[in-house]
C-alpha positions as CSV (number, residue, x, y, z in Angstrom):
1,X,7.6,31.2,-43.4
2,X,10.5,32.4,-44.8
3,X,10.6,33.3,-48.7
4,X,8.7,36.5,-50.2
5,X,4.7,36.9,-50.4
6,X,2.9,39.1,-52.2
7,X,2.4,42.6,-49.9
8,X,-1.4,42.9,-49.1
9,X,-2.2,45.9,-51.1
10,X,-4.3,49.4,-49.9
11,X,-7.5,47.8,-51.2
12,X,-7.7,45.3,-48.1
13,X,-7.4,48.0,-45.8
14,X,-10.2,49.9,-47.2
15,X,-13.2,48.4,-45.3
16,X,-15.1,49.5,-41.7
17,X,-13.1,48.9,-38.7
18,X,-14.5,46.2,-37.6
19,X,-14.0,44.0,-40.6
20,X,-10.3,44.4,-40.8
21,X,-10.5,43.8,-37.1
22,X,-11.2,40.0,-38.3
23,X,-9.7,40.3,-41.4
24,X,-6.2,40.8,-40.6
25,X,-6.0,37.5,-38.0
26,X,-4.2,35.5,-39.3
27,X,-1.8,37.5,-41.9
28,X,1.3,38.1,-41.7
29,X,3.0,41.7,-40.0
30,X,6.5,42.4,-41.5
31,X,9.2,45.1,-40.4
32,X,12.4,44.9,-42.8
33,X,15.6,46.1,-41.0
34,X,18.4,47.5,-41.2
35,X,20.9,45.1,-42.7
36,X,18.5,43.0,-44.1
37,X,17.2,41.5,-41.3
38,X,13.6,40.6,-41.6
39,X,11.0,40.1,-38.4
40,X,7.5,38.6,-39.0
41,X,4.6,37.7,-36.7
42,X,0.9,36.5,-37.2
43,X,-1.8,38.1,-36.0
44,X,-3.6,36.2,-33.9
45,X,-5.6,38.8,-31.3
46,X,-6.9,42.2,-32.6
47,X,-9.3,45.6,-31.1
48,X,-11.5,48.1,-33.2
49,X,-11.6,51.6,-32.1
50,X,-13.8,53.6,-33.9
51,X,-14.2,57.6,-33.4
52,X,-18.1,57.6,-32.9
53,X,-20.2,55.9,-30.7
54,X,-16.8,54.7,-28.7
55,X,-15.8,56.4,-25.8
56,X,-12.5,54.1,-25.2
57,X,-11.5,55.3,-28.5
58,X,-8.5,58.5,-28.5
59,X,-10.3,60.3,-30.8
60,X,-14.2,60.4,-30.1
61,X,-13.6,63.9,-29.1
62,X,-12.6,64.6,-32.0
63,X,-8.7,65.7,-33.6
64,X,-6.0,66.4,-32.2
65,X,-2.3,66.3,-32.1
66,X,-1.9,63.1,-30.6
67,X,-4.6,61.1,-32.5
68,X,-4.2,62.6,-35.5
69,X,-2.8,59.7,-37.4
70,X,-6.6,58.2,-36.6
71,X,-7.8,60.1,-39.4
72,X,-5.3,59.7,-42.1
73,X,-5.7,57.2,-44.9
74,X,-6.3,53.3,-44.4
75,X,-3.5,51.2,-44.2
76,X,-0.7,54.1,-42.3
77,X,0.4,52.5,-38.4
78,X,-0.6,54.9,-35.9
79,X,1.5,54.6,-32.5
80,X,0.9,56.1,-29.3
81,X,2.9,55.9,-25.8
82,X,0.8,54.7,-22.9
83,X,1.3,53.7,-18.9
84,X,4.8,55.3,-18.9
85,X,6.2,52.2,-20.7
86,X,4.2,51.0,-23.5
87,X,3.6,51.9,-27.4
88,X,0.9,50.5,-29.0
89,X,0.3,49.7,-32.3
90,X,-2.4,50.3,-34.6
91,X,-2.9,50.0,-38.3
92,X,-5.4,52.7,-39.7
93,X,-8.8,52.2,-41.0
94,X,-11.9,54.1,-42.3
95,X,-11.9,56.4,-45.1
96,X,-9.3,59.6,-44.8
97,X,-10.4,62.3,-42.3
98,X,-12.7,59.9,-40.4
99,X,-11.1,58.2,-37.1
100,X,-10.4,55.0,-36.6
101,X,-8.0,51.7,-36.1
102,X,-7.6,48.8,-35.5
103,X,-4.7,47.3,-32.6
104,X,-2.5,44.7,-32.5
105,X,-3.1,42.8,-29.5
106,X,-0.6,39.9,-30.0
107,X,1.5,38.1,-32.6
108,X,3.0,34.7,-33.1
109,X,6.7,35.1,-34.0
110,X,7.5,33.5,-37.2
111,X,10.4,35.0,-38.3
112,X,13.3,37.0,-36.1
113,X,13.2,35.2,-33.2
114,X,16.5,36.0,-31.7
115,X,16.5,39.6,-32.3
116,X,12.8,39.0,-30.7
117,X,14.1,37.2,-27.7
118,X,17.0,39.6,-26.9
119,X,14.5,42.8,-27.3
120,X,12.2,41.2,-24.7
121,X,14.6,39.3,-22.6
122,X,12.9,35.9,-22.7
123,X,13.3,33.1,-24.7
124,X,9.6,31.9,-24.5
125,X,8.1,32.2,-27.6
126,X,4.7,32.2,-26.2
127,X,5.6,34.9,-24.1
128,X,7.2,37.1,-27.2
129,X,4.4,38.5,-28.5
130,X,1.5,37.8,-26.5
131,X,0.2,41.3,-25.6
132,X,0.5,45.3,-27.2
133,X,3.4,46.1,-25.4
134,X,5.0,43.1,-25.8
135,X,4.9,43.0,-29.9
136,X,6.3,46.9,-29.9
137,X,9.2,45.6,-27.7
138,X,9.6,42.8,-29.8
139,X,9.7,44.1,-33.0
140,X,11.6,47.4,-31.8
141,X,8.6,49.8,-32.6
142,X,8.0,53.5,-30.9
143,X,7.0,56.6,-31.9
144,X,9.1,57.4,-34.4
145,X,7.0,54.4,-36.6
146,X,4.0,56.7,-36.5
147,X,3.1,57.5,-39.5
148,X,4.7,55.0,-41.6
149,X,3.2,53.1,-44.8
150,X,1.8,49.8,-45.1
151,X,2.9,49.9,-48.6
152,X,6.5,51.9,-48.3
153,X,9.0,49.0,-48.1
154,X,9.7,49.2,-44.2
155,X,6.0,47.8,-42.4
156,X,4.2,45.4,-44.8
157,X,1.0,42.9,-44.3
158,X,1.4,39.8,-45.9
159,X,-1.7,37.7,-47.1
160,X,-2.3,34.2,-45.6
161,X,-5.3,32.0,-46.2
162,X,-8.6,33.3,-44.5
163,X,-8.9,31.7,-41.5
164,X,-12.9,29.8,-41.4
165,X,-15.6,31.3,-38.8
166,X,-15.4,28.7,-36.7
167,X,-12.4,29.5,-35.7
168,X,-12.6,33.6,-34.6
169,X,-13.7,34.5,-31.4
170,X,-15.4,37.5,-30.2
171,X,-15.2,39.3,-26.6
172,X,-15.3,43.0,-25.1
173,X,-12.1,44.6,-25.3
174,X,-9.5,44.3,-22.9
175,X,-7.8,47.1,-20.0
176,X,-10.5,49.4,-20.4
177,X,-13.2,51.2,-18.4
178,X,-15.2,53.1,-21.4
179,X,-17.4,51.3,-24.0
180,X,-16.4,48.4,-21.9
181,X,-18.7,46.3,-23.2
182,X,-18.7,46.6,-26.8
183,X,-17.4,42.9,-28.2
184,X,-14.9,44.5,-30.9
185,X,-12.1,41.9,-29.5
186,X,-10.9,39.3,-32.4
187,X,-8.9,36.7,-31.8
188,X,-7.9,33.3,-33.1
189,X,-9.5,30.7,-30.5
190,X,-7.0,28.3,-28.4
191,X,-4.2,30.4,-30.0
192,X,-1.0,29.7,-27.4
193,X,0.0,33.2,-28.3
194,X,-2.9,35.6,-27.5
195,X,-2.3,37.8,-24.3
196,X,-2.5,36.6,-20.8
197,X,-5.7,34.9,-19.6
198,X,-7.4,35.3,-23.2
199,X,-6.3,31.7,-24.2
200,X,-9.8,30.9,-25.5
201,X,-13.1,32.4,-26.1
């Protein structure tokens, strides 16, 4: 996977939530370092979180300082600390002033493995990327990435072939007790990287 591809441009991101939910499986998440070192996962495992009709979601009561970043243009990362230990990542969707995102659940290291490995202190590679806090760890991402462009150089997604129906699955999402039940879960089916006990549909 190494080699440069073309940066998915602003248009992509421009859609409802839960299209670039499915969408985005399958591309390719890029984070250029410091001294040109380059780190790179697939997304294989997504979650839309939409401000209305979504109680799980930070902002369906509405702005503030926290979830701003919900409601900024598509295509920004929006990163928030959670259980003490975790940041989350999320890449913005919906039209400016109107919340929503879409998270990265898991990845499938391509690229960066070592610097991957040594972050997270394993050297499975199944084990990498395979859940939200697991791909911030990985890919050395906190708050200070909220905020940050798609398009700016730093964070890019790159385009990889659309993946066929057949092989997306759908489920509620996962590790939460509001709108429980809403099936806004994507994830690429039999995927060895998805988080724990998600294997399959």
């Amino acid at each position: 996977m190494k080699g440069f591809v073309q940066p998915l441009e602003k248009q992509f991101f421009e859609c409802p939530t839960l299209l670039l939910a499915e969408k985005l499986l399958g591309k390719i998440l890029v984070r250029r370092m410091p001294d040109d070192l380059m780190l790179k996962g697939r997304i294989v495992e997504t979650e839309a979180y939409l401000g209305y009709g979504d109680e799980a979601c930070h902002a369906w009561r509405g702005k503030t300082e926290r979830n701003g970043m919900m409601f900024a243009e598509p295509g920004r990362l929006y990163v928030y600390f959670t259980y003490g230990n975790h940041y989350m990542l999320n890449i913005v969707s919906e039209p400016e002033h109107t919340a929503g995102a879409v998270l990265l659940r898991a990845l499938e290291p391509l690229e960066g493995e070592s610097f991957m490995r040594e972050r997270r202190g394993t050297s499975l590679a199944t084990n990498l990327m395979s859940g939200p806090g697991k791909l911030t760890r990985a890919m050395a991402i906190d708050l200070g990435c909220n905020g940050r462009s798609l398009f700016g150089g730093e964070f890019s997604v790159e385009d990889a072939p659309e993946l066929p129906e057949e092989a997306i699955g759908t489920s509620a999402r996962v590790g939460i007790t509001r709108s429980r039940d809403l099936p806004w879960r994507k994830f690429i089916i039999g995927n060895p990287h998805l988080s724990r006990g998600r294997v399959s549909g």
